[in-house]
C-alpha positions in Angstrom: 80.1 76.4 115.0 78.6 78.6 117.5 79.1 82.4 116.5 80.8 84.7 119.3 81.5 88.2 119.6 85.4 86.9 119.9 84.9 84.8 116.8 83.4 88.0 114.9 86.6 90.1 116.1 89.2 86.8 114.7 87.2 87.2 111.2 87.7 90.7 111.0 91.4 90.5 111.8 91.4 87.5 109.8 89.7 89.1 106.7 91.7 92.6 107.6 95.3 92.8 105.3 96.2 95.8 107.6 96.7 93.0 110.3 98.5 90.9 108.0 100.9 93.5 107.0 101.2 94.1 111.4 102.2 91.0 111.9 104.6 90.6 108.9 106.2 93.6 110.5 106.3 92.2 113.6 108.4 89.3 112.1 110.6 91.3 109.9 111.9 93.1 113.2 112.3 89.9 115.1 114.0 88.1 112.5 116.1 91.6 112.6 117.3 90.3 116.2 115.4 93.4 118.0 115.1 93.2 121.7 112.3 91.6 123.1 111.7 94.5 124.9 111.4 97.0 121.9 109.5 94.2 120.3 106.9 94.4 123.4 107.0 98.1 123.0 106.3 97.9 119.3 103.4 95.7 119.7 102.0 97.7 122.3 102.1 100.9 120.3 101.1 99.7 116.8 98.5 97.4 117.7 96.2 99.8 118.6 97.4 102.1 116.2 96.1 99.1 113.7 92.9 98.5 115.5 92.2 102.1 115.2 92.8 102.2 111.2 91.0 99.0 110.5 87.7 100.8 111.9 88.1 102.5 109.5 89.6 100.6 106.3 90.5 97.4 105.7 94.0 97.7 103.5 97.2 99.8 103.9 96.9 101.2 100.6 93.5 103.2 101.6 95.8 105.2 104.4 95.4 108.9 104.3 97.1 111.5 106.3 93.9 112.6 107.7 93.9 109.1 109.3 97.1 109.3 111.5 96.0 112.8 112.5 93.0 111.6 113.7 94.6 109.0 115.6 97.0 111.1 117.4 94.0 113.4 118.0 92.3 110.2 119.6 95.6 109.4 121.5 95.8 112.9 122.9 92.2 112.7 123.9 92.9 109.7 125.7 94.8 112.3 128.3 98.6 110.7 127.2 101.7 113.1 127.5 103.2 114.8 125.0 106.5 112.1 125.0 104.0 108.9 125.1 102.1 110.8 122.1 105.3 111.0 120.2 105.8 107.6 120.5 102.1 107.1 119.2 103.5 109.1 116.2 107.2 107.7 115.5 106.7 104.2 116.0 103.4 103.5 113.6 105.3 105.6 111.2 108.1 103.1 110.9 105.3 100.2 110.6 104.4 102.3 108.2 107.5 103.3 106.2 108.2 99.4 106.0 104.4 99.0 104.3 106.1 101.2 101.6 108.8 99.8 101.4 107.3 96.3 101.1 104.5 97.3 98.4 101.9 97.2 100.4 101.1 101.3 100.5 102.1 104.2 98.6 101.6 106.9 100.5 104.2 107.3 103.4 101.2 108.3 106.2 104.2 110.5 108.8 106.0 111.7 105.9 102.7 113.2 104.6 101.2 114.1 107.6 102.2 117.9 107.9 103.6 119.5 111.0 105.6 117.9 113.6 105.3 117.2 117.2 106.9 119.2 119.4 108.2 119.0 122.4 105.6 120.1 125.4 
């Protein structure tokens, strides 16, 4: 088998239970009838939520708050608006309440993270 970058990135996702847990999410809302639309828009906002995390760990359960600040410190970097970044913010925390409620963290990352955003 001949190794390639793309075949490294597959392992890591492969080998990465924070991707797991994204696309078991991703099923629970489809099976949940959700638009395809909001379903696109899901994707779209979590993934790279998830690719940001699993830089940096490899499981839900070693989340910290410090981790979604960082990534909405990222986002904001990235020049986004102050609507788009509260959409960075409120929908990776409902991927994230359901990885409470399914087990697979304990430590509710929005509910934890302190302040709020606020409107600009």
């Amino acid at each position: 088998m001949h190794w390639t970058q793309d075949s490294a990135i597959l392992w890591e996702k492969a080998s990465n239970l924070l991707w797991d847990a994204f696309e078991l999410w991703m099923e629970h809302n489809e099976a949940k009838m959700i638009a395809p639309a909001t379903l696109r828009n899901y994707r779209e906002t979590v993934k790279p939520f998830v690719e940001f995390l699993s830089q940096r760990i490899t499981r839900p359960d070693e989340a910290t708050p410090m981790l979604i600040r960082q990534w909405l410190t990222h986002k904001r970097r990235e020049g986004v608006n102050p609507a788009t970044l509260r959409n960075y913010y409120r929908i990776p925390a409902q991927f994230w309440r359901w990885c409470v409620r399914e087990g697979l963290a304990t430590v509710n990352l929005a509910q934890a993270t302190a302040g709020r955003l606020t409107r600009a």
